[in-house]
N, C-alpha and C positions, 0 to 999 in steps of 0.2 A: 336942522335937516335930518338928521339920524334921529330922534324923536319920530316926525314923519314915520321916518322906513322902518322906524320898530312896530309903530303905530297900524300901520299896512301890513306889516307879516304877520302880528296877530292878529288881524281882523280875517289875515289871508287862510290862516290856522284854524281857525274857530269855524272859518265858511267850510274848510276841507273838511273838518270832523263831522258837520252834521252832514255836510254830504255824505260821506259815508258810512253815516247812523243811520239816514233815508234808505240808502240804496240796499244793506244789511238785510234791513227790516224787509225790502221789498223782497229781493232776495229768498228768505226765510218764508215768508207768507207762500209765496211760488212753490216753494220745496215742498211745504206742510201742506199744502193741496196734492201737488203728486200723492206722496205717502197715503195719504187719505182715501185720493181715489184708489189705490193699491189695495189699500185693508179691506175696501168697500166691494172691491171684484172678490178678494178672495172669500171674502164672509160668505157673497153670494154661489163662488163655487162651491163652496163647505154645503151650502145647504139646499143646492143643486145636488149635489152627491149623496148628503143624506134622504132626500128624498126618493131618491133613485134607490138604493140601498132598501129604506123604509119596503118600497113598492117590492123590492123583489124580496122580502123576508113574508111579506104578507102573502105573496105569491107561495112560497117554497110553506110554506105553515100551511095553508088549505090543500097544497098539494100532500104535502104530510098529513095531515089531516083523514084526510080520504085516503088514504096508505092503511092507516091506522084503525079505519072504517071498515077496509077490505077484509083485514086481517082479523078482525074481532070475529065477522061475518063466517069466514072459512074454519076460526076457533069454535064458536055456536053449532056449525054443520057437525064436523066434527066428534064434539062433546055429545053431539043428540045422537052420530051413530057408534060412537061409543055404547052410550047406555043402551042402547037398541041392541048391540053384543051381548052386553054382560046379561041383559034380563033374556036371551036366548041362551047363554051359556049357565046360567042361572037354573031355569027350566032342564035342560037337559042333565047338569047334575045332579038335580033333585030325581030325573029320571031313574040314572046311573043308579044312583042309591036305592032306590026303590027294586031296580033288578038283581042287587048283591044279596037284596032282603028275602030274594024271593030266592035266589040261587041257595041262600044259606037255608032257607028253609027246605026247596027241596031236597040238599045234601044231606041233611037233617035226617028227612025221611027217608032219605036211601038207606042212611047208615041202619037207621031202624032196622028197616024191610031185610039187609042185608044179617044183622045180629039177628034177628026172627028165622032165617032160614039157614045160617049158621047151627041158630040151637034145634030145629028139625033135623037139618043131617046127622046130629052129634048123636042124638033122639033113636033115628033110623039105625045108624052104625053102632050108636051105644060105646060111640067112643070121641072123646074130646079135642079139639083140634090141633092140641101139642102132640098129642098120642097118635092120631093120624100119620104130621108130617112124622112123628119118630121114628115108625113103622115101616113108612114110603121110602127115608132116606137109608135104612136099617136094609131094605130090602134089596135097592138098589148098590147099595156099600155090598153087599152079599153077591150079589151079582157080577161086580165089576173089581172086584178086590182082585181075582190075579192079574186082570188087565192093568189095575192102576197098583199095585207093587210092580210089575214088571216094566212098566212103564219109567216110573221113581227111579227103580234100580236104574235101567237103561240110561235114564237122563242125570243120574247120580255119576254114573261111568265118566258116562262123556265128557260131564263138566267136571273130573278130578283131573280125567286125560289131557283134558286144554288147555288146565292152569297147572297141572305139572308141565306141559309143552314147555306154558308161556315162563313158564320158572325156569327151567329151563333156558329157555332163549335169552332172556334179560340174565343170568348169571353167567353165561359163556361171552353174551357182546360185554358185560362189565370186565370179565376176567382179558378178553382179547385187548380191550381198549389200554388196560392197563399194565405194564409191564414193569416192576422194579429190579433191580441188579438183584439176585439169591445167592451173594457170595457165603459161605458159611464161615462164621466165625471162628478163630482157632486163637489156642492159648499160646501161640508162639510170636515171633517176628524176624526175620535175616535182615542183620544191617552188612552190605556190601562194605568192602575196605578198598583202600586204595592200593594198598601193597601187604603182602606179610609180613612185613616188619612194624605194620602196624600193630599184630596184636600182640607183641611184647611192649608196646606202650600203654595199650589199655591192661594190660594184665598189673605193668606196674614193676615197682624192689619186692620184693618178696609178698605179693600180688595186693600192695596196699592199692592201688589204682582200681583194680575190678570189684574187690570189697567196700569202697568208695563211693562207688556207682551203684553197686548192687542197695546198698543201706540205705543212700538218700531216694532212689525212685522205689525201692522195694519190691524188685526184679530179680529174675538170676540168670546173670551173663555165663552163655555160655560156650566156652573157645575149644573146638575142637578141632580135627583136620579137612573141615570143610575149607579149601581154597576161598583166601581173600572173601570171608565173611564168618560175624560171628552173630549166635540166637541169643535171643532176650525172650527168656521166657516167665510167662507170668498171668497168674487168671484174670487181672483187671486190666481191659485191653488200656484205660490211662495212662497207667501208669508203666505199661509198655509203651506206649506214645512218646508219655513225658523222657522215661530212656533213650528212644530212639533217637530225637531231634536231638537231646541234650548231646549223647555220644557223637553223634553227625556234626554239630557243630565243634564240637573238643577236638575230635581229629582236622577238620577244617582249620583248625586255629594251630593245631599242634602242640599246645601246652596241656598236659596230662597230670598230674597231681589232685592229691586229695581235697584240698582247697579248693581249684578252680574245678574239680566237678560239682562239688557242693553248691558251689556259686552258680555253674550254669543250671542245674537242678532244680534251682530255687528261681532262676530265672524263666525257667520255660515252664514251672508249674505255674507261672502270674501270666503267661502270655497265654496260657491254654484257655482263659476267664476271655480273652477274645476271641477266640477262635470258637467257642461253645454259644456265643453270644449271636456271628455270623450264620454259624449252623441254623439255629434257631430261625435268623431272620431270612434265611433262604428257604428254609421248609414253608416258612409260613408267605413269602411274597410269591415262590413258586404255585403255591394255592391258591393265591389272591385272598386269602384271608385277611380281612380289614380289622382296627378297631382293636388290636390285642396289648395289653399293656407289654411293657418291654422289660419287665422281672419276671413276667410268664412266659415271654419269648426265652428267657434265658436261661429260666428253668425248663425248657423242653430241648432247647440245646446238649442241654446236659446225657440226654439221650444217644448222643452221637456213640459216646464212650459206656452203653449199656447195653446187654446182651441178653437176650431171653429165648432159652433152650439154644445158644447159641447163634440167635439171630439178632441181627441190630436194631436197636428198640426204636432209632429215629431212622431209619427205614422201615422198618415194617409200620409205622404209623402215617407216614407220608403215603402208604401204600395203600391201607384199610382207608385215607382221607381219598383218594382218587376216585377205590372202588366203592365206597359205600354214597359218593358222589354222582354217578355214574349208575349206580340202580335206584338211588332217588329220583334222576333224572328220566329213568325208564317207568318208574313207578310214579312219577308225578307229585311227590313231594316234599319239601325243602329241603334244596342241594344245597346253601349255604351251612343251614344246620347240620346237616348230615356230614359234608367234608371237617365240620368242627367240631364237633366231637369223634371223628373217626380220630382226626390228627391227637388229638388229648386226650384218646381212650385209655392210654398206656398212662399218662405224666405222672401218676402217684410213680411208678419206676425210676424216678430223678431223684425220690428220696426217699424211699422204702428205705434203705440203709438207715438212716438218722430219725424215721421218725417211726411211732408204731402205729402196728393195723397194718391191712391188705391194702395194694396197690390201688384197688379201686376206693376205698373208702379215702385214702390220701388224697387222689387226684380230686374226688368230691370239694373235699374241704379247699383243697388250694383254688379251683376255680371258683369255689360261692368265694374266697377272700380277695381273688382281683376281679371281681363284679362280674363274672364270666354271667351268657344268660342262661336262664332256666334249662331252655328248649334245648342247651347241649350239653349241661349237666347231667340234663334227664337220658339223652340219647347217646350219652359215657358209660352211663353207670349198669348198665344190664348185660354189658357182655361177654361176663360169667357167669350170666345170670342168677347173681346173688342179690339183685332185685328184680320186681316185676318189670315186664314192657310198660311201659306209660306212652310211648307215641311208637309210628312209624318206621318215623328214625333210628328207635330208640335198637327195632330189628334189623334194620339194611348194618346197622354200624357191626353187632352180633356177628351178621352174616358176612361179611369182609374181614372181618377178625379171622373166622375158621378159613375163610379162603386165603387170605395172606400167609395164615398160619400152613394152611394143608400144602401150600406150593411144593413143589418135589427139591430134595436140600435145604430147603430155609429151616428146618431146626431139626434139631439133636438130642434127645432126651438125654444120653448119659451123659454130655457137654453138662447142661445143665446140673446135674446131678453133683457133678463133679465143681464146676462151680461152687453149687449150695457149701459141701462139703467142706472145702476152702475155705470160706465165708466163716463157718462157723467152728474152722480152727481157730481163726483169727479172731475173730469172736471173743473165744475162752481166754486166749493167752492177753489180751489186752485188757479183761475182766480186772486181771490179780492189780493190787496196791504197788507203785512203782515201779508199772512197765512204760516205758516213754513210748513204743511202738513195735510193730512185731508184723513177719514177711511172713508166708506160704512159700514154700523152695519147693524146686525138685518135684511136681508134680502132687504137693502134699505129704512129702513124704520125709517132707523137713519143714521143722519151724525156727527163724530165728530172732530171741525176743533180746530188745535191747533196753537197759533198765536207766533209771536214772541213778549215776551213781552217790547222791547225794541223800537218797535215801534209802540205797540198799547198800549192805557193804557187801564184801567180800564172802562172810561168811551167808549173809542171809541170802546172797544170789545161789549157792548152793543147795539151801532150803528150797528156795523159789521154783528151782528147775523141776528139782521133786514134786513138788505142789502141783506146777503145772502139767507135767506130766502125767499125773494120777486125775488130774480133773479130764485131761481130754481121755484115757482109757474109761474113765464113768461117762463122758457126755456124748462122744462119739464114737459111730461106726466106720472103720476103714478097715482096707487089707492092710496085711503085712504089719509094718513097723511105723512109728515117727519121731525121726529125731527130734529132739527140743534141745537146742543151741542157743545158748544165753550169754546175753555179752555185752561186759560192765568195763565202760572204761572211763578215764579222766582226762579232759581237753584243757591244755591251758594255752594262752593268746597274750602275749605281748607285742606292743609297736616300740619300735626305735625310733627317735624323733632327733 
């Protein structure tokens, strides 16, 4: 029995498989016709479309075509009346030339016909045609000579009258526009006190205090019955400076002694290197002066503390910078040049002392060595005119000079003088071997030199005075008399620890 039903399920097995190998196959046959018919439409839309396409590229090509025909057509027209120009523009130049040919020939013969009756007049007159006009203009010169001198003259007048006016006008609006303080310099200074009992402090024990003072600023304190103030007198207004502040702050502090002036002396002569430094850079931002190195600002600071015929040398230079600024401007040519070298006209004055040569020939050299430019080099150096004008400028800066200078008080010739004189006491007496430094007193009329005394003794300081004494009656002129006071002594310093 089970044989059987195994016998029946595989034949039942076998039947099912091919059935559904039959049905597969039919299946697959059915599908593979769809597909077919599929590729068979599209092939045919393909070449539906290409034909279509075909049709209208044939189209668009004859149509181009004939585009192409037109345009050749309209090129040909054209190019034909092209040449139909040129061979008309052709013809007519060959014209052209043909009439220049004939103009130059007639010119030709004019010139001739013209030189042929040239030489008959010359013939007729018996005189040549330079001799002619000579004659003609000679005659006429003769004729009109007073009218044309007088004329000259007239219009000579006129035009000196207009531009003196105009000179004139532009030196008065420069002078108005600009206005500096014209204090005059003096060789003195009042330091107010606070009470009279202060000038027995600065005087000092047996006046070590005012001799103290006096030797390190190199000054001459002077206490008389002037209420509550004493003069510091002295030609170099610094070092009147450097005294005043020093004394002002001594009494401020109250401690008086020989030490602590020396100290503050030495103190305010290092603070005064800023103060000359500001100076500097206020002259020159108040001018708007750009561009200046800051060793040339500080050397024209130094100006503050310098005096020329009595006048302040960095005032009167900020002054010639405004005006000769200010007639550039009227005159129309460079006001930056001009205010800079007005300002710098003076600066060899910062070191005329220390170095040699005139003030101008200094200032030269200093400004070619901080790259100063040309253009106010050139319009520094002429106004002593110890060199020529070379520009404009070189004149306005000139001409602000004399007007700064001409102001009514701004300077003092015998101030000056008087100065010079000073100068070259001091001069002499610091000339000799083992003077450590030496003061102007008294209006000149005292010197007192301080030696080193490690190389002069005792004896040879009394030689010394002599020497020097006899060299200033050979080198200079003064009135009256000059003391020479020499003064040798020995400092010793010890600290307690």
């Amino acid at each position: 029995m089970t044989t059987q039903v195994l016998l029946a399920g595989s034949g039942a097995l076998v039947l099912g498989i091919l059935l559904g190998y039959i049905t597969r196959q039919l299946l697959a046959k059915r599908q593979s016709g769809t597909i077919e018919q599929t590729v068979q439409k599209k092939i045919a839309q393909a070449e539906k479309e290409a034909e279509t396409l075909l049709t209208k590229s044939k189209t668009e090509g004859q149509e181009r075509r004939k585009a192409l025909l037109a345009t050749e057509q309209l090129l040909l027209k054209r190019e034909a009346g092209l040449d139909q120009k040129l061979s008309v523009y052709e013809g007519k130049e060959q014209e052209f030339f043909a009439k220049v040919e004939k103009l130059k020939k007639e010119e030709a013969q004019l010139m001739e016909e013209k030189a042929k009756a040239l030489e008959k007049l010359e013939q007729l007159a018996k005189l040549s045609q330079e001799e002619a006009k000579g004659q003609l203009l000679k005659g006429v010169e003769e004729s009109y000579e007073k009218d044309i001198l007088g004329r000259i003259r007239k219009l000579e007048a006129e035009g000196q009258e207009r531009f003196l006016s105009r000179a004139k006008e532009i030196l008065t609006y420069a002078i108005q526009k600009t206005a500096v303080s014209q204090v005059q310099e003096i060789s003195s200074t009042i330091v107010p006190l606070p009470s009279e009992d202060m000038k027995g402090k600065i005087i000092g024990k047996e006046g070590r205090n005012i001799r103290a003072l006096e030797r390190a600023a190199g000054v001459e304190i002077i206490v008389d019955e002037t209420p509550e103030a004493v003069v510091i007198s002295g030609f170099d207004p610094l070092r009147r400076h450097i005294a005043k502040v020093a004394l002002e702050r001594l009494m401020k502090d109250g401690r008086i002694h020989p030490t602590r002036v020396e100290e503050e002396v030495e103190k305010v002569r290092e603070e005064i290197d800023q103060q000359i430094k500001e100076a500097g850079e206020t002259a020159v931002f108040d001018l708007g002066i750009v561009k200046v190195d800051p060793k040339l600002v500080q050397v024209l600071g130094r100006l503050k503390f310098r005096t020329s015929f009595g006048q302040n040398v960095l005032l009167h230079s900020i002054e010639v910078a405004h005006l000769a600024g200010a007639l550039a401007a009227e005159v129309g040519v460079n006001v930056a040049v001009a205010k800079k070298a007005g300002l710098f006209h003076d600066i060899g004055k910062a070191l005329d002392h220390q170095v040699e040569g005139s003030h101008v020939d200094i200032g030269m050299r200093l400004l070619e060595k901080f790259g100063v430019e040309k253009e106010v080099i050139a319009g520094m150096k002429s106004h002593h005119e110890q060199y020529p004008y070379e520009t404009i400028e070189s004149i306005l800066v000139q001409a602000a000079d004399a007007i700064s200078a001409a102001r009514p008080g701004a300077r003092k010739d015998s101030l000056e003088n008087y100065l010079k004189r000073i100068t070259e006491l001091e001069n002499i007496t610091n000339s000799f071997e083992g003077v450590e430094k030496s003061y102007a007193l008294q209006a000149g009329r005292e010197i007192r030199v301080f030696v080193k005394s490690k190389e002069v003794s005792d004896v040879d300081a009394e030689r010394l005075t002599k020497e020097i004494a006899g060299r200033i009656e050979e080198d200079l002129r003064y009135p009256g008399e000059i003391k020479v006071t020499l003064i040798r002594e020995n400092r010793f310093t010890e600290y307690a620890r």
